[in-house]
TORBASE-884735 format. One line per 8 residues: number of its first residue (from 0); for each residue z, y, x of C-alpha. Coordinates in Angstrom, 2 decimals, padded with zeros to 5 digits. Example, Ala and Ser with C-alpha at 12.3 -4.5 7.8 and 13.67 -1.06 7.14 Angstrom:
2
0 = 007.80/-004.50/012.30; 007.14/-001.06/013.67
END
This chain:
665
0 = 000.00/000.00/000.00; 001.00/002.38/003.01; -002.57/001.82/004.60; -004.32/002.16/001.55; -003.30/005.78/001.03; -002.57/006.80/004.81; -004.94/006.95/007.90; -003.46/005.50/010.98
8 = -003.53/008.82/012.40; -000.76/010.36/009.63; 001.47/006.94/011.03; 001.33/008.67/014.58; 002.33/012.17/013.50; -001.34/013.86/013.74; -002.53/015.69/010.25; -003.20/019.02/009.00
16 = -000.40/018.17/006.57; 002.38/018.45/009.06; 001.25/022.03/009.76; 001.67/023.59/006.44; 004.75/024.27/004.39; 007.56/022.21/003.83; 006.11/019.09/006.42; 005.72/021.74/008.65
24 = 009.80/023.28/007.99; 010.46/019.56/008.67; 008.71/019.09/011.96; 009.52/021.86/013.40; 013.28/021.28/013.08; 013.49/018.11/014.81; 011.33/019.60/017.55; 013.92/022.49/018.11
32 = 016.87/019.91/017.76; 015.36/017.93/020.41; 014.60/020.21/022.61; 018.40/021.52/022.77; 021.57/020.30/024.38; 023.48/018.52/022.25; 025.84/020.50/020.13; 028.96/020.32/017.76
40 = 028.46/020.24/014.83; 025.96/017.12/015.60; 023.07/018.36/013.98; 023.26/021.55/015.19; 020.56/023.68/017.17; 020.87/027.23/018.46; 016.90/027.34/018.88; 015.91/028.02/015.55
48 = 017.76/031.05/014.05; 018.98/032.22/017.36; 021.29/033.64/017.98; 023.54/031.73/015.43; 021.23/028.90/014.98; 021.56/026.59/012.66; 021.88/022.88/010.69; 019.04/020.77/010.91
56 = 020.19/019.23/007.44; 018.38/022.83/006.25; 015.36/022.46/007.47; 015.05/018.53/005.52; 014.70/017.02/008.99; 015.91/013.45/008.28; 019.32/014.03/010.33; 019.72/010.68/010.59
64 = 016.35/010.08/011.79; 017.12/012.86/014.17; 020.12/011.10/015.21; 018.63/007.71/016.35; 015.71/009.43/018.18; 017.18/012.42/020.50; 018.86/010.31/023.25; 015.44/009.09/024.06
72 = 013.47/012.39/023.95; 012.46/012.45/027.76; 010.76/008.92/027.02; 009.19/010.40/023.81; 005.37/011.96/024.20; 005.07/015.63/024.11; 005.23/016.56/020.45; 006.07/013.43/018.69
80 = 007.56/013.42/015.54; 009.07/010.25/013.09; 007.79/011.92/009.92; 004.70/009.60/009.64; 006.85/006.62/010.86; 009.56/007.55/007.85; 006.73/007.93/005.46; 005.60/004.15/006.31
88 = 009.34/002.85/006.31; 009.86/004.77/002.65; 007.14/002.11/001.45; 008.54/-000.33/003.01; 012.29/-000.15/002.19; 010.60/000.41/-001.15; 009.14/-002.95/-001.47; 012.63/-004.53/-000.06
96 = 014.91/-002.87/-002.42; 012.98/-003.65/-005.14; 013.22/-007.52/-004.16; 016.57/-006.83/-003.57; 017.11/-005.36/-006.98; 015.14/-007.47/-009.47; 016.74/-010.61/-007.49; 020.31/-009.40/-008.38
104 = 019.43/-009.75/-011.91; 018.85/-013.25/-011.39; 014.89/-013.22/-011.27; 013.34/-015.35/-008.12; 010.13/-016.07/-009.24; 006.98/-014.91/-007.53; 005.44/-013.06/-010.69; 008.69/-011.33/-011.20
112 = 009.27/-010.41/-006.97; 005.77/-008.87/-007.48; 005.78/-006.93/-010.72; 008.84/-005.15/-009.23; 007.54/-004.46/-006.02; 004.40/-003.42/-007.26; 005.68/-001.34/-010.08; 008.07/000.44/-007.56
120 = 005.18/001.60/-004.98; 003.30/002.87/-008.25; 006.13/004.89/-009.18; 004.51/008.78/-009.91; 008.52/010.25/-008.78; 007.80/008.38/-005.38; 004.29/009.29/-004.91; 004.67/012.78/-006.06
128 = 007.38/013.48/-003.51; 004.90/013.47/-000.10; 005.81/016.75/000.86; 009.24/016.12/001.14; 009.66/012.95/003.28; 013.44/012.28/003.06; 013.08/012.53/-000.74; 010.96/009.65/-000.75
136 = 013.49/007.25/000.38; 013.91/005.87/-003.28; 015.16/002.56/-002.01; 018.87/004.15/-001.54; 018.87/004.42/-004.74; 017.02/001.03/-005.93; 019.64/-000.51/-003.05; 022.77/001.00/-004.70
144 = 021.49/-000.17/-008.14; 021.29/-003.46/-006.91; 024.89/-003.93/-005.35; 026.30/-002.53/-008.44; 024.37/-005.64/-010.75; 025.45/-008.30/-008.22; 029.09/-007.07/-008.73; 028.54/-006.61/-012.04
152 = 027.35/-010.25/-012.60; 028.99/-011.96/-010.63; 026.77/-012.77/-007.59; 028.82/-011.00/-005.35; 032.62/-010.30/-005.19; 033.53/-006.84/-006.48; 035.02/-005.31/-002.68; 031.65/-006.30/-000.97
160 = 029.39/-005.08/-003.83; 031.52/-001.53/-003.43; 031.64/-001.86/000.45; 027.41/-002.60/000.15; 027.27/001.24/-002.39; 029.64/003.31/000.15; 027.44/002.02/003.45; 024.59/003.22/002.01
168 = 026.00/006.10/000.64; 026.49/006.95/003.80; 023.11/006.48/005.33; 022.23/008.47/002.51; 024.38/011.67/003.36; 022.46/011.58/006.32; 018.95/011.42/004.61; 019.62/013.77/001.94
176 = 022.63/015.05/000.12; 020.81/014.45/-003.45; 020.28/010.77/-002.32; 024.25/010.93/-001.46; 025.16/012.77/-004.52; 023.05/009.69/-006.73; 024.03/006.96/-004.82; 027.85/007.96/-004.63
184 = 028.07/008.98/-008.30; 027.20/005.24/-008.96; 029.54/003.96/-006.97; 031.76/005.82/-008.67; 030.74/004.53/-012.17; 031.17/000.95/-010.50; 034.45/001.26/-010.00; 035.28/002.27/-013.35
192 = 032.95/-000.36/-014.51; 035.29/-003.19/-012.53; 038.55/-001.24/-013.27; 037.93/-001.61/-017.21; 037.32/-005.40/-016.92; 039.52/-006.45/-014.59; 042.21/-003.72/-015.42; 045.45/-003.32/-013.09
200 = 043.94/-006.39/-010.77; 041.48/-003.68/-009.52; 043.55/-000.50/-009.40; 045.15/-001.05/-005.86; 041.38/-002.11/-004.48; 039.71/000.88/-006.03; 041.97/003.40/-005.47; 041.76/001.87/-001.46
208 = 038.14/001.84/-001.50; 038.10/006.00/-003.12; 040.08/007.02/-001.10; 038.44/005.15/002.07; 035.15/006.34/001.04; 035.88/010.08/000.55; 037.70/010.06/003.70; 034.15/008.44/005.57
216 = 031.98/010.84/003.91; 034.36/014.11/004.36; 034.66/012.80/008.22; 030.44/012.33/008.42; 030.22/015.65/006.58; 032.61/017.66/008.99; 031.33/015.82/012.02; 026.98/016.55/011.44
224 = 027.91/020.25/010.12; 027.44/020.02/006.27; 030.72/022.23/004.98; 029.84/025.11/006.65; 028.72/028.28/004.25; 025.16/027.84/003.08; 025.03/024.97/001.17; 024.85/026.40/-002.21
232 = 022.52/028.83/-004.02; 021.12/029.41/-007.50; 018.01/028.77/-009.62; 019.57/026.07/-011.76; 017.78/025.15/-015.35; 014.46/026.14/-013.49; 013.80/023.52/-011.40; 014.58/020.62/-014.44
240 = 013.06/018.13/-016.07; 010.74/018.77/-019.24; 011.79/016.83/-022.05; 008.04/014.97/-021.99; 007.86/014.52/-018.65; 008.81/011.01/-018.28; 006.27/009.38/-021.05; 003.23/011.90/-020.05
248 = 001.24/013.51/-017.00; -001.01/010.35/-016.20; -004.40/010.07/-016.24; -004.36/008.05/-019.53; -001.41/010.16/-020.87; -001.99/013.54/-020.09; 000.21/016.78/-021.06; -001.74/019.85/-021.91
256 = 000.18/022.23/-020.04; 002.92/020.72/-018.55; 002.17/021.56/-014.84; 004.28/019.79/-012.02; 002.98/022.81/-009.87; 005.98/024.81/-011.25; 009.52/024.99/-010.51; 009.51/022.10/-013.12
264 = 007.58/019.82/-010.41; 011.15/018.72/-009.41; 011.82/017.09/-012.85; 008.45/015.10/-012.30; 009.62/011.89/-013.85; 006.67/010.02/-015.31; 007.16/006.18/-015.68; 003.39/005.32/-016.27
272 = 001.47/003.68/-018.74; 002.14/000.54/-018.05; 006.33/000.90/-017.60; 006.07/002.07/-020.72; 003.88/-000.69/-022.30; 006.56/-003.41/-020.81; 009.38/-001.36/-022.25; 007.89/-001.21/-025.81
280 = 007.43/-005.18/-025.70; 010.69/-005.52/-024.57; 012.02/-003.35/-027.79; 010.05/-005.52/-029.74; 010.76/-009.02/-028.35; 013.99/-009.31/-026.78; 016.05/-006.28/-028.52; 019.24/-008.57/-028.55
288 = 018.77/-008.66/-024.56; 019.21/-005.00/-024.33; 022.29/-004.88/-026.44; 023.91/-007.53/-023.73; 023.25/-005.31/-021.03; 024.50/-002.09/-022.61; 027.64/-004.07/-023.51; 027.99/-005.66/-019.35
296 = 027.16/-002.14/-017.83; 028.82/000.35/-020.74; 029.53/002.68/-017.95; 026.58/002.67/-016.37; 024.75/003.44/-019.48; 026.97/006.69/-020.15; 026.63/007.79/-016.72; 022.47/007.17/-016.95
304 = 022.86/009.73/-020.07; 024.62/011.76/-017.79; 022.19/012.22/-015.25; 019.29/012.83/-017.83; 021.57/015.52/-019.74; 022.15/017.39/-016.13; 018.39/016.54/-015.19; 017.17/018.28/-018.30
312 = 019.59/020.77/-017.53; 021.66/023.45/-019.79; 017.19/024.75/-020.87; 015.92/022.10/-022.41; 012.36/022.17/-022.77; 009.42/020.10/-024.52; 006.11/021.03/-022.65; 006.29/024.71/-023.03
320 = 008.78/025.43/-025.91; 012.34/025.98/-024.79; 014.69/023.89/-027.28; 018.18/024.37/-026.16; 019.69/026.74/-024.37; 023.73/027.24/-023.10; 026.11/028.29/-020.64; 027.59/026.14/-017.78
328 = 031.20/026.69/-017.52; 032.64/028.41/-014.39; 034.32/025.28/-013.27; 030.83/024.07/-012.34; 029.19/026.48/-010.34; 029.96/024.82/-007.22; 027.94/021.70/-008.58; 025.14/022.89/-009.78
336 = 024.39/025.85/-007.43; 024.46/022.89/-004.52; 022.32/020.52/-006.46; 020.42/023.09/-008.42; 016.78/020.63/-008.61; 018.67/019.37/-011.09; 015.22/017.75/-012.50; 015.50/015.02/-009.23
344 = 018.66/013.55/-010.92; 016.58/011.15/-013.16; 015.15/008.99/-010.73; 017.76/006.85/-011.14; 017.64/006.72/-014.55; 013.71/005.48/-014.46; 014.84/003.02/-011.82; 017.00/001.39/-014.40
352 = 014.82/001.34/-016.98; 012.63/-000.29/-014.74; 014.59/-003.18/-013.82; 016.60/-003.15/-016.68; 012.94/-003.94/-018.62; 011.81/-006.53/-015.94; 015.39/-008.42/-016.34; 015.47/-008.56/-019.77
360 = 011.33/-010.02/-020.11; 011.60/-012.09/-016.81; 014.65/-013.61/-016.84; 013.69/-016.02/-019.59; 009.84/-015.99/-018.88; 007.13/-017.08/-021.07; 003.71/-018.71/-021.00; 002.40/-015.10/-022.05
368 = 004.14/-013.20/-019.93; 002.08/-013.60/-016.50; -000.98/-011.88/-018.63; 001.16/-009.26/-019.64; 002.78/-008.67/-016.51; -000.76/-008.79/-014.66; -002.02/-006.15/-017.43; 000.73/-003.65/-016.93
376 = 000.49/-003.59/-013.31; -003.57/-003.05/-013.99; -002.61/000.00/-016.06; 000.19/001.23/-013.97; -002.28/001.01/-011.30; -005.05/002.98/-013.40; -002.77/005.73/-014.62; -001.38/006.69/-011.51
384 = -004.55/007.30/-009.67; -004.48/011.40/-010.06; -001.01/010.42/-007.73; -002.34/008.32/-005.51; -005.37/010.71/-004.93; -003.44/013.48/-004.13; -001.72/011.19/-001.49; -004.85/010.38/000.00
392 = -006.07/013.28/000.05; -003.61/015.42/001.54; -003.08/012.68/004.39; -006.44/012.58/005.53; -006.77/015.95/006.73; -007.26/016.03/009.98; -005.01/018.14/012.49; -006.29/021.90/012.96
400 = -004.76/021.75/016.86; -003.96/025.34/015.96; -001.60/025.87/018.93; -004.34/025.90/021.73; -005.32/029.42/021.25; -002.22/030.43/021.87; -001.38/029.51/025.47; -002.05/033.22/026.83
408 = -000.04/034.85/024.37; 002.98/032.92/024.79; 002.79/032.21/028.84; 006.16/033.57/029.94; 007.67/034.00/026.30; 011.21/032.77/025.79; 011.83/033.71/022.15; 009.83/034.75/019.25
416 = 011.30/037.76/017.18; 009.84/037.92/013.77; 010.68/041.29/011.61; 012.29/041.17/009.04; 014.02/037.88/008.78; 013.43/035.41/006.44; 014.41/036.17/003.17; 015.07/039.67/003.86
424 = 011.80/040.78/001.90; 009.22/039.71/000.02; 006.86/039.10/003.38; 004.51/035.73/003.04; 006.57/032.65/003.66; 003.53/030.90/005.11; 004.50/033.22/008.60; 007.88/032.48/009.30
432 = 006.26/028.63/009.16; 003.66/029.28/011.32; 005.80/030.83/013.96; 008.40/028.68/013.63; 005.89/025.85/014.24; 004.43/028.02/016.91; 007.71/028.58/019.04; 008.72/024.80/018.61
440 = 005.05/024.09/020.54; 005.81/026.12/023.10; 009.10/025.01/023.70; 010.75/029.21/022.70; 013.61/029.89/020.70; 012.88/031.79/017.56; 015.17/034.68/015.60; 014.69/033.39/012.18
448 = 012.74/030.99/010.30; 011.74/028.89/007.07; 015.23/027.52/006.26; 017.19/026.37/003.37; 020.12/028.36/002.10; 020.53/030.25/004.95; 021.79/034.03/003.64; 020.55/036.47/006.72
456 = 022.56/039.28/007.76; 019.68/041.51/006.93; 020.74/044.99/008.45; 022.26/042.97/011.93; 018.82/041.33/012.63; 017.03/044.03/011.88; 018.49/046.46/014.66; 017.41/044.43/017.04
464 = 014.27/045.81/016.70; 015.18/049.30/017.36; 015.69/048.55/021.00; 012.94/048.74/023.30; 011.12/045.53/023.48; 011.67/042.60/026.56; 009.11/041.63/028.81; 009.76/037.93/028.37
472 = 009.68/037.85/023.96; 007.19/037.92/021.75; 007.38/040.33/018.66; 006.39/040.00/015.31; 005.89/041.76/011.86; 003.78/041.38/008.71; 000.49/043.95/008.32; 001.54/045.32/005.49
480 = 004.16/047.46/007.50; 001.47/049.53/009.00; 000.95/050.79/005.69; 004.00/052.81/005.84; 004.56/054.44/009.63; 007.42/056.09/008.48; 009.66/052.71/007.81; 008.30/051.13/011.04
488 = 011.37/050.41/013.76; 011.70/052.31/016.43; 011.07/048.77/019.17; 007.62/048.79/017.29; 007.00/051.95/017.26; 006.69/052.15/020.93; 004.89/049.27/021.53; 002.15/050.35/019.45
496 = 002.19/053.94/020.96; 001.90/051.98/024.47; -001.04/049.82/023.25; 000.73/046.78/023.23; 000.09/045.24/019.64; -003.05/043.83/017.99; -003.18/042.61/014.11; -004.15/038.75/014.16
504 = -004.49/037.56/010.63; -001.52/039.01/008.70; 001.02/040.14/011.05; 001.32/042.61/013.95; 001.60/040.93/017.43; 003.38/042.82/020.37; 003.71/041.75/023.58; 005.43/044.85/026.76
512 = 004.14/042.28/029.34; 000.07/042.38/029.59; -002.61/043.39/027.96; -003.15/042.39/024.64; -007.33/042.45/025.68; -006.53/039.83/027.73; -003.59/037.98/026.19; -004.55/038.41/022.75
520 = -008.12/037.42/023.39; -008.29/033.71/022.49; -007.31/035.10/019.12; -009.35/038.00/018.29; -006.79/040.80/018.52; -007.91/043.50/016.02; -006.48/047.07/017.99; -004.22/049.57/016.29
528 = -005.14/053.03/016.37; -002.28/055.09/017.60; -002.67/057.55/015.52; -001.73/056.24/012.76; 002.30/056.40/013.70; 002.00/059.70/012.99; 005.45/060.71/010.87; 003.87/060.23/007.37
536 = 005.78/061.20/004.02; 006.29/059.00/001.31; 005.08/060.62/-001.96; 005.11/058.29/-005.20; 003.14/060.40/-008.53; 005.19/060.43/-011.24; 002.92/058.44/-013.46; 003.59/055.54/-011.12
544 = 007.45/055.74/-011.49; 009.70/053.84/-013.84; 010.58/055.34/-017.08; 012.43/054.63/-020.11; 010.98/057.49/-022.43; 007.81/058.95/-020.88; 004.00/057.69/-020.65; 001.88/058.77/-018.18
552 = -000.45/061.46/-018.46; -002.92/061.93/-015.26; -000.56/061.67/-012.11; 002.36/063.15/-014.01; 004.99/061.44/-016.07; 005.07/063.10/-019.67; 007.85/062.48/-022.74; 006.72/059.95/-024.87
560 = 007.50/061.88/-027.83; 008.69/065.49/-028.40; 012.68/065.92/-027.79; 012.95/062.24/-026.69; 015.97/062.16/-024.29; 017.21/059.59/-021.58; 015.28/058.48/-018.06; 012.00/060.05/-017.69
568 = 011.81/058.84/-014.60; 013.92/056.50/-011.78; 013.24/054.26/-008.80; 010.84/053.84/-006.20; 013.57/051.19/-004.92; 012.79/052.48/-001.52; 014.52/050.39/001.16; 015.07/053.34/004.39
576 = 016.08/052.70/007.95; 018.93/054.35/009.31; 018.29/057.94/009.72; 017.91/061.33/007.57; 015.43/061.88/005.44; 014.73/064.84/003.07; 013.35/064.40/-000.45; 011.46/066.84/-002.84
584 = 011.10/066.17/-006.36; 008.54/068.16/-008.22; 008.39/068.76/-011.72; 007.87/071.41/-014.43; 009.10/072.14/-017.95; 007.94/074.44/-020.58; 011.77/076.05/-020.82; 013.37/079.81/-019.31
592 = 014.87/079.12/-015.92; 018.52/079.71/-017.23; 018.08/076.69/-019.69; 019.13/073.15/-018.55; 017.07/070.63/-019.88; 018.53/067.56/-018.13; 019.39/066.82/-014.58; 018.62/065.11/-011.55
600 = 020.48/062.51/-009.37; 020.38/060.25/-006.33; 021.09/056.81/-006.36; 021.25/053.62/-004.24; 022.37/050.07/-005.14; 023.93/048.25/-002.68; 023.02/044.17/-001.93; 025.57/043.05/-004.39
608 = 023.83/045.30/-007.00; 026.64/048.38/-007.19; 024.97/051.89/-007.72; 026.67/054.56/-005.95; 025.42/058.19/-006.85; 024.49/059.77/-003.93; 023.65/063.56/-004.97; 023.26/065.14/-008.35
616 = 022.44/068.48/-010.13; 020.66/070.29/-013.15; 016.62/070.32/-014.10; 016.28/074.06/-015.40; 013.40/075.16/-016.64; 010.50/076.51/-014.96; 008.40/078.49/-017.63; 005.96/075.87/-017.74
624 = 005.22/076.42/-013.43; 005.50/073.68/-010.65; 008.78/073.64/-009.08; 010.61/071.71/-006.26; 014.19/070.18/-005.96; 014.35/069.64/-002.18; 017.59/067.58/-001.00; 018.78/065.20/001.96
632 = 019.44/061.59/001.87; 021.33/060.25/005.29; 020.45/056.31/005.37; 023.96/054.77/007.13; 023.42/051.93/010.16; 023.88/048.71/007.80; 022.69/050.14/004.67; 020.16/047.34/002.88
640 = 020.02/048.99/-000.39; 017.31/050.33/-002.91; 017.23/054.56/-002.83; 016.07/055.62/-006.18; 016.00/060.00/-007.59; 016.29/060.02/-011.00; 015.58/062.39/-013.93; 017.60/062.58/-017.37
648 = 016.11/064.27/-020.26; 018.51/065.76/-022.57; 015.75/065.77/-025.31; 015.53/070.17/-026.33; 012.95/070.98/-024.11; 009.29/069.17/-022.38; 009.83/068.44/-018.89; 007.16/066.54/-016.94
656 = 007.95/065.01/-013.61; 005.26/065.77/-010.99; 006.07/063.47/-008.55; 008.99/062.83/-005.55; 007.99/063.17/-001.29; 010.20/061.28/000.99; 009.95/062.38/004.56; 012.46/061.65/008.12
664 = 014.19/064.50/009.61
END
């Protein structure tokens, strides 16, 4: 099945698909983890994100892959990477597990082996998770599954089927916390499960065994670096599963517009057409077998409604159409802002219906169920193809070798600087990735990068930019900055003064060692007029301002309607570097001079969103002439708010608001 989808190439580490995106987050984070010392916390690298560094974990790099294979980088060839190996191992765990799994529930036949394994490598949750390699190691959770029915039914005692769900549990936490958090929680259910049939018997073993196991994984935890700050954030009930998602999004059962591109990709859960075929002939034919095994795993059964209820989180919707909608209780902020793909907390729950289907058909077979089982893996096979295209499609593409051009411009460079850091605008995510695959080629460190949950101190890693510029470091910032001269920091400033920059692609590249001509010519260095750095103001027209009771007439921001009152205009939501600037807001209303028709103000909201009035004072009138409101606004070191100048309408008189300059003293 690996082979079929993957060239041999994508095995070895070689495709256009490590270069890109998340694969490339991934690679590049083992890369920098080799190439350091080794550290305490275990998985941590002062490379990436330098100074401070950070946690591997963040960048999805398989720690425990990460583990096993630094003691033997020297031996390793330059640039290898396990993320094509883990890929291949995924499918083959896979295929054990699912042995493993359909065996515990007492089926041993050949027909049954394969139906499982095959259904399990045509699963649409496993094959739609390529981009995100340590997410495809479903067989944690297929292995967990299948300790918990061989201590559930008797084929193994009740300590080793536990001790079997906390190992791997373990080796989980090391994979990927959402494999832990899966994996653990049905460990957990297991011991309930056992501690409601066998009653006080199992109370001294399970409270042991708890209290053993949260003592391993809060030891493995501390030890690689995972309870440090960063390992929650927010966009919970967006990245969910749709209500239709598991029975529709093949190619024989479609959903009109339920795209797995969105944040709602994460809550892909389809079971394909032929799961569900088995499952409806098991409703049919052996209905008294399913009411068995809801009565021998009643636990695990609440616990699988569980997971869907938090996969579907507290927006429930069906294709488009948002059903339900609530509030999560404080108390569980904690939970949900660390495992906010809430949508990824099904799988488990389509792994049991799985089995659960195959046990209850297979484990008293019949003459007609080899045709059937033969059909559904036929149709499984057929419905899945728009998955397995993508696969091979994405795996084929052949590496770019992207790097090469590059030697020149990064002979003698020790670190990359990229302005601003990640997440500290809205710059294109695509080059912190590039760099950050760029300085891990070249064997740099790098200031910032593509990492998960990482909070930048925005205002700290920006000064470093207002210093001049070392020989030895390469400096980067998006294009777009060029646009406004007059936010540009100072370090950049003078390197483009001195001739030391040149656009390539998107970004600005500066280098205080060399020529650019010469560096920057294996890359086709567009040059930078000088000029341009000229102090420019900012000016924003009045018709392209915020309002609340105007509409726009020309370039000037008019009332709506006669004597309306309230904001006429506010923002820009100007982010300014330290320093003075002076401000002018035009306008002009139809009113004497010694009337006030409203006033004026000066605002700026802080990172945690608290507005602090700056400046403030009346709009008079002008008898109907253009006049100016001119003002200073002195930016503090550390400041990362939003500046806004407002105007408030008190509704007697027309005012319109011309427009608002913003210039540095």
């Amino acid at each position: 099945m690996f082979f079929s989808l993957y060239p041999v190439s994508f095995f070895l580490g070689h495709s256009a698909f490590f270069e890109t995106s998340d694969p490339a987050q991934h690679v590049s984070g083992w890369r920098y983890y080799a190439q350091d010392a080794w550290h305490f916390p275990l998985f941590h690298t002062y490379r990436l994100n330098a100074p401070d560094g950070v946690n591997i974990a963040f960048t999805d790099s398989i720690p425990l892959a990460a583990l096993l294979f630094k003691p033997f980088t020297s031996l390793l060839p330059n640039g290898f990477h396990y993320f094509g190996i883990w890929h291949a191992l995924a499918y083959l765990t896979q295929a054990i597990a699912a042995s493993f799994l359909i065996r515990s529930f007492g089926v041993r036949h050949l027909p049954g082996l394969l139906a499982a394994v095959m259904l399990s490598l045509l699963w649409p949750a496993l094959l739609w998770r390529l981009a995100h390699t340590s997410l495809m190691t479903h067989s944690v959770l297929l292995g967990t599954l299948g300790c918990y029915v061989r201590g559930r039914e008797g084929g193994w005692p009740t300590v080793r089927a536990a001790l079997g769900m906390i190992t791997i549990s373990l080796l989980a936490l090391m994979i990927h916390p959402y494999l832990f958090a899966m994996a653990y929680s049905m460990f957990l259910m297991f011991l309930l499960e056992q501690g409601l049939r066998d009653g006080r018997r199992m109370l001294g073993k399970a409270l042991l065994m708890l209290a053993g196991s949260a003592a391993a994984t809060l030891g493995i935890a501390a030890m690689l670096g995972y309870l440090g700050k960063g390992s929650t954030t927010d966009g919970f009930g967006a990245f969910s599963m749709n209500l239709l998602a598991p029975i529709c999004s093949g190619a024989l059962f479609q959903c009109a517009t339920l795209a797995p591109s969105g944040p709602q990709g994460e809550g892909v859960n389809y079971l394909g057409a032929g799961v569900l075929a088995l499952m409806v002939i098991a409703v049919i034919t052996r209905h008294r077998e399913i009411l068995r095994l809801v009565r021998t795993y009643p636990v695990l059964t609440v616990g699988m409604i569980g997971f869907t209820l938090y996969a579907l989180s507290n927006r429930i919707f069906a294709d488009t159409d948002l059903l339900v909608s609530y509030q999560m209780p404080a108390f569980a902020n904690t939970l949900i802002n660390t495992f906010r793909a809430s949508g990824r907390f099904f799988w488990p729950v389509g792994y049991g219906l799985l089995f659960a289907t195959l046990a209850i058909l297979l484990r008293r077979p019949t003459a007609w169920m080899l045709p059937v089982l033969a059909a559904s893996i036929v149709l499984q096979w057929i419905d899945v193809a728009p998955y397995r295209e993508s696969v091979r499609h994405f795996t084929h593409l052949p590496s770019t070798n992207d790097m090469k051009p590059w030697q020149a411009a990064m002979d003698g460079v020790k670190q990359i600087n990229i302005y601003p850091a990640y997440d500290c605008d809205s710059s294109s995510e695509s080059i912190y990735s590039f760099f950050q695959r760029l300085g891990a080629s070249y064997a740099t460190t790098i200031n910032t990068g593509h990492v998960a949950r990482y909070t930048p101190n925005c205002p700290l890693s920006s000064q470093h930019f207002d210093a001049r510029f070392s020989a030895d470091q390469l400096y980067v910032m998006s294009v777009q900055q060029l646009q406004h001269p007059l936010l540009i920091r100072n370090g950049f400033r003078q390197a483009l003064r001195a001739g030391q920059c040149g656009v390539w692609e998107e970004v600005v590249l500066c280098r205080t060692q060399g020529n650019p001509d010469v560096w920057g010519e294996p890359l086709n260095l567009m040059k930078i007029d000088a000029g341009m750095l000229r102090q420019q103001a900012l000016h924003w027209d009045g018709a392209k301002l915020p309002t609340l009771i105007g509409k726009p007439v020309g370039a000037r921001m008019a009332l709506a309607t006669p004597e309306a009152a309230g904001f006429l205009t506010f923002g820009p939501y100007v982010a300014l570097l330290p320093g003075r600037y002076s401000f002018a807001l035009h306008y002009q209303g139809d009113a004497p001079p010694d009337i006030t028709v409203g006033q004026w103000d000066v605002q700026y909201t802080d990172a945690d969103q608290h507005t602090t009035e700056i400046a403030a004072g009346p709009l008079r009138g002008t008898n109907g002439k253009a006049e100016t409101i001119n003002g200073i606004i002195d930016v503090p070191i550390g400041h990362t708010g939003k500046w806004e100048i407002r105007t408030i309408i008190d509704g007697k008189r027309n005012v319109e608001v011309i427009g608002i300059d913003l210039d540095r003293e």
